[in-house]
C-alpha positions as a Markdown table, in Angstrom:
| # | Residue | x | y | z |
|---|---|---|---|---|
| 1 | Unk | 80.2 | 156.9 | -32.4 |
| 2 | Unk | 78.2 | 158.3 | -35.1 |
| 3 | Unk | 75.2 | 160.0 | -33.6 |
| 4 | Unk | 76.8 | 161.3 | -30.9 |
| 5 | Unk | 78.2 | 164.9 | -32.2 |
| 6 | Unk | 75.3 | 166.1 | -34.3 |
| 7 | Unk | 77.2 | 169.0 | -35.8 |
| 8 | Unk | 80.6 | 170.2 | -36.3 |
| 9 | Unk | 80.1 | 173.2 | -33.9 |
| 10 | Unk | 78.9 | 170.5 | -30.7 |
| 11 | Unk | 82.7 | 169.9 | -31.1 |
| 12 | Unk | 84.0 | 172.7 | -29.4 |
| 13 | Unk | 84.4 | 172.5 | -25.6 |
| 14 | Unk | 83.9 | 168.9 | -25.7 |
| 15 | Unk | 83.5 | 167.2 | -23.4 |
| 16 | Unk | 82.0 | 169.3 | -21.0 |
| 17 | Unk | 82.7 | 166.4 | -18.1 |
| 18 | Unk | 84.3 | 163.2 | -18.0 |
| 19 | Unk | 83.1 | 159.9 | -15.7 |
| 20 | Unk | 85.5 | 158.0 | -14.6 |
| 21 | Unk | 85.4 | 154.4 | -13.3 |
| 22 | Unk | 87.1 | 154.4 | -10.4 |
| 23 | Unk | 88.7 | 150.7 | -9.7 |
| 24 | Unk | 91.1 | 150.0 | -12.7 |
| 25 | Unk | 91.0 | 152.9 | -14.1 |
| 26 | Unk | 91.7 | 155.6 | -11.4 |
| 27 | Unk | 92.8 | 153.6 | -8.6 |
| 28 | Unk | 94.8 | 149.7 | -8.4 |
| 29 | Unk | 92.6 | 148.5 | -5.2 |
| 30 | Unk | 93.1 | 145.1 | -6.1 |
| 31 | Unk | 95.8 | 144.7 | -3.1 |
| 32 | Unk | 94.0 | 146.3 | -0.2 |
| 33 | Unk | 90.6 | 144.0 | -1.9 |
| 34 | Unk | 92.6 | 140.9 | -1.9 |
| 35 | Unk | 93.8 | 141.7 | 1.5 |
| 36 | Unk | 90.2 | 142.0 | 2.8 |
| 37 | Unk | 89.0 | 139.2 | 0.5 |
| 38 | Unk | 91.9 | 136.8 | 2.4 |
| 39 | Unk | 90.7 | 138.1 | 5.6 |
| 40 | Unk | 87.3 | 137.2 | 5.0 |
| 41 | Unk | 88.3 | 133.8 | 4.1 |
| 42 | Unk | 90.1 | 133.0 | 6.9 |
| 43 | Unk | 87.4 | 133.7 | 8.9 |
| 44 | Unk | 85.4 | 130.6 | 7.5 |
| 45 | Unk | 88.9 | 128.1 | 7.9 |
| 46 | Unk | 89.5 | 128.7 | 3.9 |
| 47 | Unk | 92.9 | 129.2 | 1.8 |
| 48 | Unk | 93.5 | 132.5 | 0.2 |
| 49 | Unk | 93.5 | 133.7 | -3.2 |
| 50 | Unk | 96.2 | 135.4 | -4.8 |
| 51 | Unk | 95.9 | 139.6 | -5.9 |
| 52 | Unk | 96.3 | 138.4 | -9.2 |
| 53 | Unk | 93.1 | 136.0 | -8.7 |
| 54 | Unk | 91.4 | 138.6 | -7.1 |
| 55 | Unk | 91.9 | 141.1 | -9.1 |
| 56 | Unk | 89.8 | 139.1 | -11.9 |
| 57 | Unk | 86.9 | 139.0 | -9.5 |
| 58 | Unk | 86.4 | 142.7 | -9.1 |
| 59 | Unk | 83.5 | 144.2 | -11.0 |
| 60 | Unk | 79.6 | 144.6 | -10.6 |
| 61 | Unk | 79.9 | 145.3 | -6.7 |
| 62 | Unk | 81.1 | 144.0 | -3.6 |
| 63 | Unk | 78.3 | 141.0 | -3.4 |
| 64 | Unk | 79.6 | 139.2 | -6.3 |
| 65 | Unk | 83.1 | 139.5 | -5.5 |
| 66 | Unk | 82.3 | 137.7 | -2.8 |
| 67 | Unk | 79.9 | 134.8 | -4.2 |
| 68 | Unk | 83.6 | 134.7 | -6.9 |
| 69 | Unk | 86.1 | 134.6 | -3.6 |
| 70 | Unk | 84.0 | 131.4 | -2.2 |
| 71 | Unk | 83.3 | 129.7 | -5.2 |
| 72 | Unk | 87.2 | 129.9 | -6.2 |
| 73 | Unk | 87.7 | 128.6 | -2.7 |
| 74 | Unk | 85.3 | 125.6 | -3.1 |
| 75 | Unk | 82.7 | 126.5 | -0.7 |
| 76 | Unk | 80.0 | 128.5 | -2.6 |
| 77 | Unk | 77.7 | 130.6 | -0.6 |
| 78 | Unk | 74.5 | 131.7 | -1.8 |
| 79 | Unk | 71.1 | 133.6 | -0.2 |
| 80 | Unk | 71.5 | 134.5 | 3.2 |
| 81 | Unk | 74.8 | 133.1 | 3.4 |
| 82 | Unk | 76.2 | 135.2 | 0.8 |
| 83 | Unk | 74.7 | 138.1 | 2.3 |
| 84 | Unk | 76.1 | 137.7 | 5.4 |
| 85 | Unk | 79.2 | 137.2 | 4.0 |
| 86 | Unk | 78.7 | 140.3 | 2.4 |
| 87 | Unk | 78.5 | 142.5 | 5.5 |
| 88 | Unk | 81.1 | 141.0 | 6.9 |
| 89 | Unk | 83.6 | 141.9 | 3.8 |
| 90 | Unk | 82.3 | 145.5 | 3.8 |
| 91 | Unk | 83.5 | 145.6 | 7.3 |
| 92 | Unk | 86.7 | 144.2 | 6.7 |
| 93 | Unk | 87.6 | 146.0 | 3.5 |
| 94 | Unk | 86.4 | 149.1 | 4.9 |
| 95 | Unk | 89.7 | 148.9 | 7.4 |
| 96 | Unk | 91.7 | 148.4 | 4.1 |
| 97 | Unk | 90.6 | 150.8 | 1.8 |
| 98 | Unk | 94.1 | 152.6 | 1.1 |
| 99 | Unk | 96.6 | 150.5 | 2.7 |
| 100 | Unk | 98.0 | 149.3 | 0.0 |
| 101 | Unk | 96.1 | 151.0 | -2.8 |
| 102 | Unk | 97.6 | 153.7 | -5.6 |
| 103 | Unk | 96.8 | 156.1 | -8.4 |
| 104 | Unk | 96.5 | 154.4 | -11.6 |
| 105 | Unk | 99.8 | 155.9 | -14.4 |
| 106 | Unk | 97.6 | 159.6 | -15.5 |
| 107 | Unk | 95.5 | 159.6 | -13.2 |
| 108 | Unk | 96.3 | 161.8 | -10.5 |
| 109 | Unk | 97.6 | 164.0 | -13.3 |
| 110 | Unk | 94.7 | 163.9 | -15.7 |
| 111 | Unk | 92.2 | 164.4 | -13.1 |
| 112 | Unk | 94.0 | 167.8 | -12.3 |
| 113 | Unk | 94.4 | 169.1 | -16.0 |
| 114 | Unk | 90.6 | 168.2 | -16.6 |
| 115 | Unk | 89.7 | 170.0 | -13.4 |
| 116 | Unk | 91.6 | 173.0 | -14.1 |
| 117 | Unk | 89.9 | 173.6 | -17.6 |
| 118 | Unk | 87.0 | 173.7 | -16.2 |
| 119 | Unk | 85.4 | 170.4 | -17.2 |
| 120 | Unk | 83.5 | 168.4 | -14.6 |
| 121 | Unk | 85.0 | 165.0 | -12.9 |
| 122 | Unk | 82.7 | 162.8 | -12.1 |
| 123 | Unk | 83.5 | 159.2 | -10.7 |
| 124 | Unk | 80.8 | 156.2 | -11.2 |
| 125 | Unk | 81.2 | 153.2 | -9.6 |
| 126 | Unk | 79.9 | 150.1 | -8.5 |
| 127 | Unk | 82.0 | 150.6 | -5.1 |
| 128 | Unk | 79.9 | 152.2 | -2.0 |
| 129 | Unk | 79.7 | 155.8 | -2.3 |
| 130 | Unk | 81.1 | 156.3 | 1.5 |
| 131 | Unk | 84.1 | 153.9 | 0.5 |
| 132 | Unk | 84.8 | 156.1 | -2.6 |
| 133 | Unk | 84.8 | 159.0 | -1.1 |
| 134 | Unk | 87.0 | 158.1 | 1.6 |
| 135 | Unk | 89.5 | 157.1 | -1.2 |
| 136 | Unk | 88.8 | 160.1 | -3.1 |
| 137 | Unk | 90.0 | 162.4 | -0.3 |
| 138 | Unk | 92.9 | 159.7 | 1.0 |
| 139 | Unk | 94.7 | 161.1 | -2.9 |
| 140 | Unk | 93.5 | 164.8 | -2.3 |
| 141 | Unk | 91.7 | 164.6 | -5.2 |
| 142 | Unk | 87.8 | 164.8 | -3.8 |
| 143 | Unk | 87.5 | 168.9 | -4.1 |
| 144 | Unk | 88.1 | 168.0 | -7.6 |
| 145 | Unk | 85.3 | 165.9 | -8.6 |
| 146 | Unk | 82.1 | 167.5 | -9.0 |
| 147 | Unk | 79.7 | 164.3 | -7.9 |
| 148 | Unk | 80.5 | 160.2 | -7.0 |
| 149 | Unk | 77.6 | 158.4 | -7.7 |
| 150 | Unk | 78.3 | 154.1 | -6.2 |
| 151 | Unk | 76.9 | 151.7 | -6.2 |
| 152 | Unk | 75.0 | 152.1 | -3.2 |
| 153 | Unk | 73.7 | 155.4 | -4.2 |
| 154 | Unk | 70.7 | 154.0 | -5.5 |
| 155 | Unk | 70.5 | 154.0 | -8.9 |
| 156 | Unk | 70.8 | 150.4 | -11.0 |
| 157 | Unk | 74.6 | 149.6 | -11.6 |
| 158 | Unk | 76.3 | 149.4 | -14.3 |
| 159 | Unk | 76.1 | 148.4 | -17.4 |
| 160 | Unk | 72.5 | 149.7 | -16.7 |
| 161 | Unk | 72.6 | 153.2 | -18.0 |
| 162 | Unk | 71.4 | 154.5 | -14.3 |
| 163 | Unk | 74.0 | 155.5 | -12.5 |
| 164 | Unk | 75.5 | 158.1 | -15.7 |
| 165 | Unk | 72.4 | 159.4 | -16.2 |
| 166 | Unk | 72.6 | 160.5 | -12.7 |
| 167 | Unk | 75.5 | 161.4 | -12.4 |
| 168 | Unk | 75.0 | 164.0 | -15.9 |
| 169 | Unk | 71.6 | 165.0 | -14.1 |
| 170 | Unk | 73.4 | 166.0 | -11.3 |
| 171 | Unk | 75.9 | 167.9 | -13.5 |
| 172 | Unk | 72.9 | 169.5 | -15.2 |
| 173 | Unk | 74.4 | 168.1 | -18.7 |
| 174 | Unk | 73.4 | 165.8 | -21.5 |
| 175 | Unk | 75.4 | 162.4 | -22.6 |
| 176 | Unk | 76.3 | 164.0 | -25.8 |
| 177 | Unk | 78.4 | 166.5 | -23.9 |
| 178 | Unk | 80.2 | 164.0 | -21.8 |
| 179 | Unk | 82.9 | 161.0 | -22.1 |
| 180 | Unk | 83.2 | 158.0 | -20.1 |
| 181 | Unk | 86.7 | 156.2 | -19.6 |
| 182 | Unk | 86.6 | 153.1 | -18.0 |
| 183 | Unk | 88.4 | 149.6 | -17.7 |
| 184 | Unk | 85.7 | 146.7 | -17.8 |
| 185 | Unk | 82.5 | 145.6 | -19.9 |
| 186 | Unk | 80.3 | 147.3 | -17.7 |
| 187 | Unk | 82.1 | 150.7 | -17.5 |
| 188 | Unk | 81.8 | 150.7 | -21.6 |
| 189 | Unk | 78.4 | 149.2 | -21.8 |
| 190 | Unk | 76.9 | 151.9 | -19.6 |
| 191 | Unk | 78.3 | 154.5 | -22.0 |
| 192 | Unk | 76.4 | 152.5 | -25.0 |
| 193 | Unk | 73.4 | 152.1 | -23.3 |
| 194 | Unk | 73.4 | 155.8 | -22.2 |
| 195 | Unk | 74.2 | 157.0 | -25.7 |
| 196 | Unk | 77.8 | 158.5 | -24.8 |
| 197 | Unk | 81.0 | 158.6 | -26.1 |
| 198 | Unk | 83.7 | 156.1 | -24.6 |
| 199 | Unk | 87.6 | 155.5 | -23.7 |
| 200 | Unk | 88.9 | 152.2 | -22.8 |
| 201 | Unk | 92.2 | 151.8 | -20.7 |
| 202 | Unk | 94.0 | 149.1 | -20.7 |
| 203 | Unk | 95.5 | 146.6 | -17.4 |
| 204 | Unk | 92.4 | 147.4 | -15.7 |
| 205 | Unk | 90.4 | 144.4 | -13.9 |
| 206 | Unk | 88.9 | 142.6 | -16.6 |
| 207 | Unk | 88.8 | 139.2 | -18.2 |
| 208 | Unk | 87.6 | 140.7 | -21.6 |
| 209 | Unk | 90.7 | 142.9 | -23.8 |
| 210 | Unk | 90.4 | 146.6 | -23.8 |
| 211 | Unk | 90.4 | 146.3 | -27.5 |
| 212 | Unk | 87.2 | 144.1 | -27.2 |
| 213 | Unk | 85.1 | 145.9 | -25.1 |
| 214 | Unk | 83.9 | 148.1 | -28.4 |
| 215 | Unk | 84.5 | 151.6 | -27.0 |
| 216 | Unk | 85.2 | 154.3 | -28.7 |
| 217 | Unk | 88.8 | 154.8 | -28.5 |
| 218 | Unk | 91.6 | 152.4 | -26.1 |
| 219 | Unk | 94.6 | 153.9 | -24.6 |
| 220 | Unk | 97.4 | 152.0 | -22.8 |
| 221 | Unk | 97.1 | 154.9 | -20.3 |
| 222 | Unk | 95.2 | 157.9 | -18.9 |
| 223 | Unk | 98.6 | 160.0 | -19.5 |
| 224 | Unk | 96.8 | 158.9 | -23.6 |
| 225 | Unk | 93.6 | 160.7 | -22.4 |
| 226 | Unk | 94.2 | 163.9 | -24.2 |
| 227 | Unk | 94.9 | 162.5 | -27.2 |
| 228 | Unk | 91.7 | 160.3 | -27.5 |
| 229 | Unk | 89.7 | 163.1 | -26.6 |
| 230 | Unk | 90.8 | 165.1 | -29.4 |
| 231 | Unk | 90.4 | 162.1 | -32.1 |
| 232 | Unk | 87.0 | 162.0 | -31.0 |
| 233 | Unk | 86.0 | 165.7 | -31.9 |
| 234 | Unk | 87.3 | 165.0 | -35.3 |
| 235 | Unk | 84.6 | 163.9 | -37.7 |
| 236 | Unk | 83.5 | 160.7 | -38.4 |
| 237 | Unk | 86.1 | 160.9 | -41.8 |
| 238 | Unk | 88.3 | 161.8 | -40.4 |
| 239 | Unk | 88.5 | 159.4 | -38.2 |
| 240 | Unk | 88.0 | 156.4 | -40.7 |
């Protein structure tokens, strides 16, 4: 991370906000997606897929989900009729958004603590922002997070850069004063390619170890947040 801190005094009140990923890293959607993903299936006459199979499928927005759900069931759509598959999974998994879905271990709790010392939540996501906030406020935690940029909001998703430089323009801040924690190779090479800091939680929806993903620091669990952070504002040295 060297580069990031460009003095010992740009350590104090670090980070200024935090961007969270939001599926596998906040939230464990994977049942209510599977359920929708089955659903969807069933529709064209094929067999469903299994959370645990699912679960490897989620990343990089709703579209390729669904080209991975048909291609594991043997039928592979593609052009129009992957798009039209498409629209019909957003409006099946948008009657299953929090059925079965739940707080990740932390982050209900770290999401608070953050909030309350005054440092700005943001959540960025390749989910559709109107999906995301509806989950946000399901948990009671969307009067605590200061902007959701998805991954309809416009700008490119990740591991483009896009969508946290938005989200730190909107937050009228600069990478260097901000953290990103997330679960997959996107979440962490977003932070690289804007230039920020990173975390890295394990049992999130990825193929690709936490400990591989080459972000700053891993924990095994948000409630490991706090200590990250605060092995990040030591020197480089230090740290070594």
């Amino acid at each position: 991370m060297t580069g990031i801190f460009a003095n010992d005094g740009d350590r104090c009140g670090w980070p200024q906000a935090i961007l969270f990923d939001l599926d596998g890293t906040l939230i464990d959607s994977a049942p209510d997606i599977a359920a929708a993903v089955n659903e969807l299936l069933a529709q064209d006459g094929l067999p469903p897929l299994s959370v645990d199979a699912v679960r490897g499928m989620i990343g990089n927005g709703v579209k390729k989900l669904v080209e991975r759900a048909y291609a594991a069931s043997g039928k592979p759509v593609e052009a129009d009729g992957l798009d039209q598959a498409t629209d019909r999974m957003m409006g099946i998994y948008g009657k299953h958004l929090t059925h079965f879905t739940t707080m990740m271990p932390g982050a209900m709790e770290m999401v608070a603590a953050y909030h309350g010392a005054r440092v700005k939540i943001g959540v960025v996501t390749n989910k559709p922002e109107a999906f995301t906030h509806e989950i946000l406020k399901h948990f009671g935690i969307d009067g605590q997070v200061a902007v959701v940029v998805g991954g309809d909001t416009g700008p490119a998703r990740k591991p483009a850069p896009d969508m946290l430089h938005h989200a730190l323009a909107t937050m009228g801040l600069s990478a260097s004063r901000a953290l990103m924690v997330g679960d997959s190779p996107a979440d962490i090479g977003a932070a690289k390619a804007a230039f920020m800091a990173s975390v890295a939680v394990h049992g999130g929806y990825t193929t690709v170890p936490a400990d591989e993903l080459g972000a700053d620091r891993v924990i095994s669990s948000l409630l490991e947040l706090p200590a990250a952070i605060e092995a990040l504002k030591q020197p480089e040295r230090a740290r070594n």
